[in-house]
C-alpha positions in Angstrom: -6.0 24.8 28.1 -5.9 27.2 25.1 -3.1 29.0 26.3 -0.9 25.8 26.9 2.7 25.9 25.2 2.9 23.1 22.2 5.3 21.4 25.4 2.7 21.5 27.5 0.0 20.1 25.1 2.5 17.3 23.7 3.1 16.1 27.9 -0.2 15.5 28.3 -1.0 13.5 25.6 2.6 11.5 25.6 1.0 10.8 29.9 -2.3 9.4 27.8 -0.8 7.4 25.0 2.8 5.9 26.4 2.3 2.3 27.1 5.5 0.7 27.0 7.8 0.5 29.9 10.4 2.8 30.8 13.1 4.5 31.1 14.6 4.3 28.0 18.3 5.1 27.7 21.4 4.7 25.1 23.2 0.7 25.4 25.4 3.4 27.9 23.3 4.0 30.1 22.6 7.7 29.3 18.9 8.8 29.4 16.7 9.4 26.1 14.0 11.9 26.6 10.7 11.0 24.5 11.3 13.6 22.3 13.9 16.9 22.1 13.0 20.1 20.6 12.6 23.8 22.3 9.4 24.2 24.3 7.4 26.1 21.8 7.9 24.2 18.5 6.3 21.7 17.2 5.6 18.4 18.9 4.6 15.0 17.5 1.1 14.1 17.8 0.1 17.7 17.2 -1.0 19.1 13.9 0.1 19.0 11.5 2.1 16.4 12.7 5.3 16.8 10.9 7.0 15.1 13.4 4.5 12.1 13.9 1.1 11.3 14.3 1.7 10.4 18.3 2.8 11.7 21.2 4.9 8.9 21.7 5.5 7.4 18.5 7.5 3.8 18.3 7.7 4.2 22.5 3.9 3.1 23.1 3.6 0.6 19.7 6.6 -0.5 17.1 5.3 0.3 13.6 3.4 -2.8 12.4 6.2 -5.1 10.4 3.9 -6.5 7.3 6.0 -8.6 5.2 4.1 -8.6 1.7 4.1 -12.7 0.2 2.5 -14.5 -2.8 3.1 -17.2 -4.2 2.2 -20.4 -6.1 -0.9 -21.9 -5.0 -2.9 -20.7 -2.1 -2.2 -23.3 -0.4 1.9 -22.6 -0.8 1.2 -18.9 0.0 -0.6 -20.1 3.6 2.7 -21.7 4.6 4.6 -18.5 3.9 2.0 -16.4 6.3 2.5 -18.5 8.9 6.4 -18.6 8.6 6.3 -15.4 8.7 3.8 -15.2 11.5 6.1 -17.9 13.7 9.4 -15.6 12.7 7.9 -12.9 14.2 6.0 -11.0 11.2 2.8 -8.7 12.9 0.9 -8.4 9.6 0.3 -10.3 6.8 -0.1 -8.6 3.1 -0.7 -10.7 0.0 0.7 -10.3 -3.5 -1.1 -11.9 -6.3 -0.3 -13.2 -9.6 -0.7 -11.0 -12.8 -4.2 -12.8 -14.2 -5.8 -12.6 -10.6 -4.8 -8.8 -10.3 -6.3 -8.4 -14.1 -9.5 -10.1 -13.4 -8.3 -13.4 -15.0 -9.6 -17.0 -14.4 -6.3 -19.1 -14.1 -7.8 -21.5 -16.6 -8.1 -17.8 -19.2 -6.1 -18.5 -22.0 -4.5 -15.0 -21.5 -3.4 -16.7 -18.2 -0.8 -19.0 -19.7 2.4 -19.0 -18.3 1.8 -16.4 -15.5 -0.1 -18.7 -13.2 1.3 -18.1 -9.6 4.4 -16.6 -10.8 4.6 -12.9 -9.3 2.1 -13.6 -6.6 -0.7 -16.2 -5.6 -3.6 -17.6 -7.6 -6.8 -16.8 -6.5 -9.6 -17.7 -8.5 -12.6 -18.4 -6.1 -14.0 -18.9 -2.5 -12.3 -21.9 -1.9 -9.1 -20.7 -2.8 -9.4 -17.7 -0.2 -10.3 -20.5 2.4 -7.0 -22.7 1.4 -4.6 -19.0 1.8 -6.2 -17.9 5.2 -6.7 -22.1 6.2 -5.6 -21.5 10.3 -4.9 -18.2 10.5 -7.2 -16.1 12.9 -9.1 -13.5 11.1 -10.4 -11.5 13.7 -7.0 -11.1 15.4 -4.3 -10.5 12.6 -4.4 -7.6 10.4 -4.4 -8.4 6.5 -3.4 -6.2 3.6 -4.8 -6.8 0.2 -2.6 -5.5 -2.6 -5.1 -5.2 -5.4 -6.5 -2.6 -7.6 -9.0 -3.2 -10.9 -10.5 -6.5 -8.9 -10.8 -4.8 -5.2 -14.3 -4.8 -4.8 -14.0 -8.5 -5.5 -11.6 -9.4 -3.6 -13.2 -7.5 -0.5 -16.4 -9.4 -1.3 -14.3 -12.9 -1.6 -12.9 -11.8 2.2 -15.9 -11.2 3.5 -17.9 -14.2 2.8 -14.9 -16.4 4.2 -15.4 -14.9 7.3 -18.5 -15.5 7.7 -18.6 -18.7 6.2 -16.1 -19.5 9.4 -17.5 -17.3 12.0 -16.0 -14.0 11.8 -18.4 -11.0 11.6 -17.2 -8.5 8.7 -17.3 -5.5 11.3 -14.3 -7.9 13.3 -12.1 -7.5 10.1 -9.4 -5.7 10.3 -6.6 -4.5 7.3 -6.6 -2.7 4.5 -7.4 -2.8 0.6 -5.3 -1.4 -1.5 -7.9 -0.1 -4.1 -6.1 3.1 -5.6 -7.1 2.6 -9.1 -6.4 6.2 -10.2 -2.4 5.1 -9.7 -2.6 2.1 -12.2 -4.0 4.5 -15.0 -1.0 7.0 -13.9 1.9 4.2 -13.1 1.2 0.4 -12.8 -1.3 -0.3 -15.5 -2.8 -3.0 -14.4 -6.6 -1.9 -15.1 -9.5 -3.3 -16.2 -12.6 -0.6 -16.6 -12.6 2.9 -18.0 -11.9 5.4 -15.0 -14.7 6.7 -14.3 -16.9 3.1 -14.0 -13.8 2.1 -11.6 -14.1 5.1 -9.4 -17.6 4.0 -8.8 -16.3 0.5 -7.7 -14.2 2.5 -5.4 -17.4 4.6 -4.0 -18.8 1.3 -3.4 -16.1 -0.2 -1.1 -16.0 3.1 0.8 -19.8 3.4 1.6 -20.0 -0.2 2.3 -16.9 -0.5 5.1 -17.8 2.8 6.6 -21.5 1.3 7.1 -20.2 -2.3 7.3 -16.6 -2.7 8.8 -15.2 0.1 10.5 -11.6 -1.7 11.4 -11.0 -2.1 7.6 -9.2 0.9 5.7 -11.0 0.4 2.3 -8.4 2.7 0.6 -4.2 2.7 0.6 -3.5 5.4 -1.6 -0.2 4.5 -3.4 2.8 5.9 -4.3 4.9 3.3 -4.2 4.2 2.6 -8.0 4.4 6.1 -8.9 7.8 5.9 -7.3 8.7 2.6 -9.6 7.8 3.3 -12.5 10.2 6.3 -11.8 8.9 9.3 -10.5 10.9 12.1 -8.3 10.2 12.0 -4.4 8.2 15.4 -4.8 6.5 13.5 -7.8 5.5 10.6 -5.6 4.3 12.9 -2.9 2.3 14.9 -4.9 0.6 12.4 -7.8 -0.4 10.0 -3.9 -1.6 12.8 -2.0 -3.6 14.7 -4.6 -5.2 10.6 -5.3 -5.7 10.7 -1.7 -7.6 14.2 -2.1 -9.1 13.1 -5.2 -11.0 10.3 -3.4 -12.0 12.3 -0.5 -13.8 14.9 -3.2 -15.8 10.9 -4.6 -16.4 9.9 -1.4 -18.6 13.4 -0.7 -20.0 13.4 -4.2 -21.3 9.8 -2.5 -23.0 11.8 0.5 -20.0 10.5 2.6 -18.7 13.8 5.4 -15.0 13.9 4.8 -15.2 13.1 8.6 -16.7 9.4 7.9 -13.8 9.0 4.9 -10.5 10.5 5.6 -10.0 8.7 9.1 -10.5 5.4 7.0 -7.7 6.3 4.2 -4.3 4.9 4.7 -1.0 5.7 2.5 1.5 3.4 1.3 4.9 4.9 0.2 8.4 4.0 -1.2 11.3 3.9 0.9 13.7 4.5 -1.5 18.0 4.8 -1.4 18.4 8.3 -1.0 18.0 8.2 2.8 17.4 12.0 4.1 15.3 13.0 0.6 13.0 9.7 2.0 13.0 11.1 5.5 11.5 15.0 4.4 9.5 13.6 1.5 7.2 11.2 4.6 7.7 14.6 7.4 6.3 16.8 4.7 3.4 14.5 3.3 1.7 14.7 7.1 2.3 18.4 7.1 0.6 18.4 3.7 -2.2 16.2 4.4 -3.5 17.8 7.8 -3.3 21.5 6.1 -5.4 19.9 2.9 -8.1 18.1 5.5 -8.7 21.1 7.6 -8.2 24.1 5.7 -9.3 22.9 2.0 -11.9 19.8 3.5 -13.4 21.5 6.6 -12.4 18.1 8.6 -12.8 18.6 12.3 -12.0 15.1 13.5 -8.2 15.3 14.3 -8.2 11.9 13.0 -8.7 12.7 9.6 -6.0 15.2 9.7 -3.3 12.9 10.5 -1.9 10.8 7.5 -0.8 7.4 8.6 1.2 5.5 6.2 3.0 1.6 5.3 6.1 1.7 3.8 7.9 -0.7 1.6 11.5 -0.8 0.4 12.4 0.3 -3.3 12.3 -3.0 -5.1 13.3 -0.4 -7.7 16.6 -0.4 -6.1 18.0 -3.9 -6.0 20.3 -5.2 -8.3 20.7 -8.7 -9.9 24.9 -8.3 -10.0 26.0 -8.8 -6.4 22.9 -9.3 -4.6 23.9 -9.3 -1.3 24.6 -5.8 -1.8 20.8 -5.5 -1.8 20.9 -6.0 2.1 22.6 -3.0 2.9 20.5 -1.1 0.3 17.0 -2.6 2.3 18.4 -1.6 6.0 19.1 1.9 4.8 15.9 2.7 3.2 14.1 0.7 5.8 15.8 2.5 8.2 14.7 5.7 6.7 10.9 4.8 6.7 11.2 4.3 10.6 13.1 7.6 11.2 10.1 8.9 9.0 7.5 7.8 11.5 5.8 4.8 9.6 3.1 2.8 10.9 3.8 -0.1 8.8 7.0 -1.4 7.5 8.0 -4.1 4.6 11.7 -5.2 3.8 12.2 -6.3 0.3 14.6 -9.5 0.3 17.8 -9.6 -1.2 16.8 -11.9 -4.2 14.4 -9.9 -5.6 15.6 -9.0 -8.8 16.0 -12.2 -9.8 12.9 -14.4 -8.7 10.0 -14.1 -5.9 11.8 -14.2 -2.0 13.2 -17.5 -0.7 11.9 -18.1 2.4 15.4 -17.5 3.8 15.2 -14.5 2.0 12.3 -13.1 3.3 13.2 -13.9 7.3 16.6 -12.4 6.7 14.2 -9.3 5.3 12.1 -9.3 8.6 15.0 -9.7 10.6 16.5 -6.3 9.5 13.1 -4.9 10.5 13.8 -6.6 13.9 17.4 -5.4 14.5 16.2 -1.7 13.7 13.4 -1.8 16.5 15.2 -3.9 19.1 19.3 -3.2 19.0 19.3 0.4 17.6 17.3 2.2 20.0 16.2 4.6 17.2 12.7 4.2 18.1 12.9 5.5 21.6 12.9 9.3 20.3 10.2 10.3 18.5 11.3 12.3 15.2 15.2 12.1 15.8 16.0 14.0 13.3 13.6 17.0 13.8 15.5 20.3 13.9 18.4 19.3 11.4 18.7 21.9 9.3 19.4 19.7 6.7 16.0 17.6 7.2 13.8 20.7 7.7 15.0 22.5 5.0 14.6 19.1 2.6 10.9 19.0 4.5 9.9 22.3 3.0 11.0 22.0 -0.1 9.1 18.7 -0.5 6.5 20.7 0.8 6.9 23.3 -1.8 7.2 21.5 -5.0 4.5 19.5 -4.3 2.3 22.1 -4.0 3.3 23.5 -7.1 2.0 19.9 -8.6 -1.3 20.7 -7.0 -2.2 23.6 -8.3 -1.1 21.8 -11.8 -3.5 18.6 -11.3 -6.5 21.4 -10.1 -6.3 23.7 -12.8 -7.0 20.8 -15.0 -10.1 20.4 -13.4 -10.7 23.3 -13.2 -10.3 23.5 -9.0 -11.3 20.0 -8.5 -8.9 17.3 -7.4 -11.4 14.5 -8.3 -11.7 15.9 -12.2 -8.1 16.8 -12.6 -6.5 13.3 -11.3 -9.3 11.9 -14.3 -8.5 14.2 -17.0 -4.6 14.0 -15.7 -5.1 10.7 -16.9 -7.3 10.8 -20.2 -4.5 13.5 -21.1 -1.5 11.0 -20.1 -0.5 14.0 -18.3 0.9 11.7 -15.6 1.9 9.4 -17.6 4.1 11.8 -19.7 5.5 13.4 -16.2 7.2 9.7 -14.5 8.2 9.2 -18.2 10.4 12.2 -18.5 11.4 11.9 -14.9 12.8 8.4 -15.2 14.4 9.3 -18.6 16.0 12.0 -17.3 17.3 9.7 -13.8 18.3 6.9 -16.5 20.5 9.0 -18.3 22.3 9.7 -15.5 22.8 5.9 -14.6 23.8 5.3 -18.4 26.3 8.3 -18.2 28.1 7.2 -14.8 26.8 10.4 -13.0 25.1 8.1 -10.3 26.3 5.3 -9.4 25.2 1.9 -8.9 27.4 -0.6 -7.0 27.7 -3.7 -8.9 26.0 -2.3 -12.1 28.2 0.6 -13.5 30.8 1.2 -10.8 33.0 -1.4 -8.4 32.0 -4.8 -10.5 34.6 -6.9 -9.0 32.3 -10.3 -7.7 29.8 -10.2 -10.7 31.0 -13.4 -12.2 30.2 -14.7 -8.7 27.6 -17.6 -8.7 23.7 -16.8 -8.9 21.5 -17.3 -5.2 19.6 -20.3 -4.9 16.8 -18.3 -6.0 12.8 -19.7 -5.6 11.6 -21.2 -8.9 7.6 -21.3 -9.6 7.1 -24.0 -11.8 4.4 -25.8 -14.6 3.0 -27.9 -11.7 2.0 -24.9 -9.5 0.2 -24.0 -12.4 -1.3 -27.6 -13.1 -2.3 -27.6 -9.3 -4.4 -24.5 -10.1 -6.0 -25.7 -12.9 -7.0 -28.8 -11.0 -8.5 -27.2 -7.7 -10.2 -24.6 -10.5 -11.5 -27.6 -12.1 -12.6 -29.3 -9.0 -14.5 -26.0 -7.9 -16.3 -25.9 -11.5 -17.4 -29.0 -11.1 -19.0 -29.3 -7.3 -20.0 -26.2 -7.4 -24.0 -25.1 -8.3 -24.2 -23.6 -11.3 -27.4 -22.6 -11.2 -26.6 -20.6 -8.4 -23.8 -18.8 -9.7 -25.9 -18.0 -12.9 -28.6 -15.9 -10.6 -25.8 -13.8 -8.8 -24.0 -13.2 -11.3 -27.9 -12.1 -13.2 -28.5 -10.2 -10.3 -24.1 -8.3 -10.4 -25.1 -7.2 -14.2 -28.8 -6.0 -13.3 -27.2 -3.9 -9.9 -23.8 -2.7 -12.4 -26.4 -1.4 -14.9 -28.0 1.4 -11.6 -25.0 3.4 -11.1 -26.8 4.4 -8.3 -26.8 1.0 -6.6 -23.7 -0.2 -4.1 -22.6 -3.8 -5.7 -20.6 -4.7 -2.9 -23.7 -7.1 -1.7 -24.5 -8.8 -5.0 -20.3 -9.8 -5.4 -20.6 -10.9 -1.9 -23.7 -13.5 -3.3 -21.5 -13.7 -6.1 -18.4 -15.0 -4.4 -20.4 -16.9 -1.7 -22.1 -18.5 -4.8 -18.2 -19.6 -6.1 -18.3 -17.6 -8.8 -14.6 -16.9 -10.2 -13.3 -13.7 -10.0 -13.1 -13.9 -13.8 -16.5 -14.0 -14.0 -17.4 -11.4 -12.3 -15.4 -9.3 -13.6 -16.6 -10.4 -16.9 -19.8 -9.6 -15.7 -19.1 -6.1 -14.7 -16.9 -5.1 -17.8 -20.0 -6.4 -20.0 -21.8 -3.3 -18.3 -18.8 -0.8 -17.8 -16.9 -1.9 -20.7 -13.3 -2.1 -20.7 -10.2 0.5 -21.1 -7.8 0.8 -23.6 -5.2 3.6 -23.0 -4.8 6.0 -25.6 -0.7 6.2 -26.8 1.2 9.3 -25.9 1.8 11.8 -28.8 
């Protein structure tokens, strides 16, 4: 079989993997082949999988549509999931507040104000129990976008599964854990670098030994992208991340073999449609040459970089926000024709309040349209062998390889040590700075335009959406159930695991993922156990730019 053509290779496997039914064809009745390209080029499913990560792409499986919610009270957040779920939703993903995703108690005084406002409050167990209340665990896939309080999070999953049946090796989904991107974009951290990377060791080893359906790692760019970053930026800053991990994971005793399979990418979709399009082609090309040439991985698997996408909430404007539907299809749009496994549509209101729930169907339904009325996901790679896109693919490829050997010279040829001192150095920092200056000016002087914002205002005087509003009773609600749990629960109890968190935190050599397991089985808070951990790591200040 050595001497088979790339055709030849990518028939057999398309024969293996191609589940749903054909034949496909145009709303005319003409025929669409699986995939076009001459017989000895590249194929998808074959490294390094430029052109997807399988045979037969969006024709065996539609990319995963996992609309990200949060909001309120757990207990308001569970009724989004399962609207979402009866709309048609595939995935759930949950956003939480700004004190849960610093380690905050609800009832913190730093928490005042910001109590279920950007996402949902989770302070303990029981609040876990109220956001998953009737939702099958072992048979829905759940994201987890959190970074500094992770590991806690994980450990908060885990024991409500088991507390209602579900083994932890039956979980499936994904936590976000990419802490090295909050010290480089989103700054919402907690420990010094180096004691959070060991929390990130810890959730690796303990799902590759204890729950191999769960990707303990999505390594982010989407914030890079926010906070303003180029697309070669965002490419480069998430993938070296990605690599960076990979080099902790084998300082761990972990084969790149065990990790890389487990690591799953999250990306921007932002507005400019065919730069979105290279920049996701090129990161697989990238990925699959770092993993086998620069890793020695020899499972296929960890060559091939699979990826969710989410809309640029960057993007979307406050004046004329309807606007903001068109600007969603596009770049959602652009993340299929990129070859995502996972998709999120931002909703139109967004830059004004968290989604209506309106909002957020209308955003699922774009998601819908694409897969079911515009046949783009019957050809693998459409747009594979445009000049245009190939030559946009390479130079992605290009400059972010030029970023690479930036970030490893400052360790001195390590990923791992160059993405740390990138930090300590604000060397990333300094680079989105400069980049969204730069793309701000050019907003500010009219050389971009922005429909509605400095070009074609007519309709701005419009009235506002009926917009979501999170009020001082969702936060009293919190406070109460807090209370409650405070009060029933044994203190006793949550004094000797959280003893036994600071006695494991002070053995760097010791996985904690068990003791915040007692811990959150226990009902500690997620306040105090991060409490508890900072008293051992300490906690991070970041040092200002000069």
């Amino acid at each position: 079989m050595d001497d088979e053509s790339p055709y030849k290779r990518w028939q057999r496997a398309y024969e293996a993997s191609s589940l749903r039914a054909a034949p496909f064809t145009t709303m005319s009745g003409v025929p669409l082949e699986p995939v076009y390209g001459p017989e000895d080029g590249e194929f998808p499913g074959n490294y390094p999988y430029t052109r997807g990560v399988h045979p037969s792409m969006y024709r065996s499986r539609l990319w995963t549509m996992r609309m990200f919610a949060g909001f309120g009270t757990a207990l308001d957040t569970n009724a989004r999931f399962k609207e979402i779920i009866r709309a048609g939703g595939t995935g759930l993903s949950t956003a939480f507040d700004m004190p849960t995703l610093l380690g905050l108690d609800s009832d913190d005084p730093m928490s005042l104000g910001e109590v279920g406002r950007c996402g949902v409050a989770i302070d303990s167990l029981a609040d876990v129990a109220d956001l998953f209340d009737g939702i099958d665990l072992s048979s829905i896939t759940t994201s987890m976008t959190i970074n500094s309080p992770a590991a806690v999070m994980l450990a908060l999953f885990v024991a409500l599964a088991e507390e209602t049946g579900v083994a932890r090796s039956h979980l499936g989904g994904t936590l976000q854990n990419d802490i090295l991107k909050e010290y480089q974009a989103q700054k919402e951290f907690v420990f010094p670098p180096r004691q959070s990377m060991r929390l990130v060791r810890d959730t690796m080893a303990f799902c590759t030994a204890e729950m191999p359906k769960w990707n303990s790692i999505s390594v982010s760019g989407y914030h890079i992208r926010e906070a303003g970053s180029t697309a070669a930026e965002e490419l480069a800053f998430t993938l070296a991340n990605g690599f960076a991990y990979v080099e902790l994971a084998r300082e761990a005793g972990l084969s790149v073999d065990e990790v890389a399979p487990r690591l799953s990418f999250f990306f921007n979709a932002h507005i400019d449609f065919f730069e979105e399009i290279a920049k996701y082609r090129a990161a697989r090309q990238l990925w699959a040459h770092w993993m086998r040439e620069h890793y020695g991985a020899s499972n296929e698997r960890s060559w091939q970089l699979r990826f969710h996408t989410q809309t640029a909430g960057v993007s979307l404007t406050a004046q004329q926000p309807e606007n903001n539907i068109a600007r969603t299809a596009i770049e959602a749009l652009a993340g299929v024709l990129g070859g995502t496994q996972s998709l999120h549509t931002n909703s139109l209101d967004e830059a004004l309040a968290l989604p209506s729930e309106k909002a957020a169907r209308l955003a699922l339904r774009t998601q819908q349209i694409i897969a079911h009325e515009t046949n783009v996901a019957h050809v693998a790679d459409p747009l594979g062998g445009s000049w245009f896109v190939e030559a946009l693919t390479d130079e992605m490829a290009r400059e972010a390889e030029e970023i690479f050997a930036e970030i490893g010279a400052l360790g001195h040829g390590s990923m791992l040590e160059g993405c740390i001192a990138g930090i300590e150095q604000n060397w990333f920092q300094g680079r989105i700075a400069d980049s969204a200056y730069q793309l701000e000016r050019l907003f500010n002087e009219g050389k971009r335009v922005v429909v509605g914002v400095n070009a074609f205002l007519e309709g701005n005087d419009e009235e506002d959406l009926a917009v979501l509003r999170i009020t001082n009773e969702d936060e009293r609600r919190q406070l109460g159930r807090l209370a409650q749990v405070r009060q029933v629960r044994d203190d006793d109890a949550v004094a000797r695991t959280l003893a036994r968190l600071a006695h494991d935190a002070n053995d760097p050599e010791r996985n904690l993922m068990p003791a915040l397991i007692e811990a959150a089985q226990s009902y500690a808070t997620v306040g105090e156990m991060m409490r508890t951990m900072a008293g051992v790591f300490g906690r991070h200040v970041e040092a200002p730019s000069l």
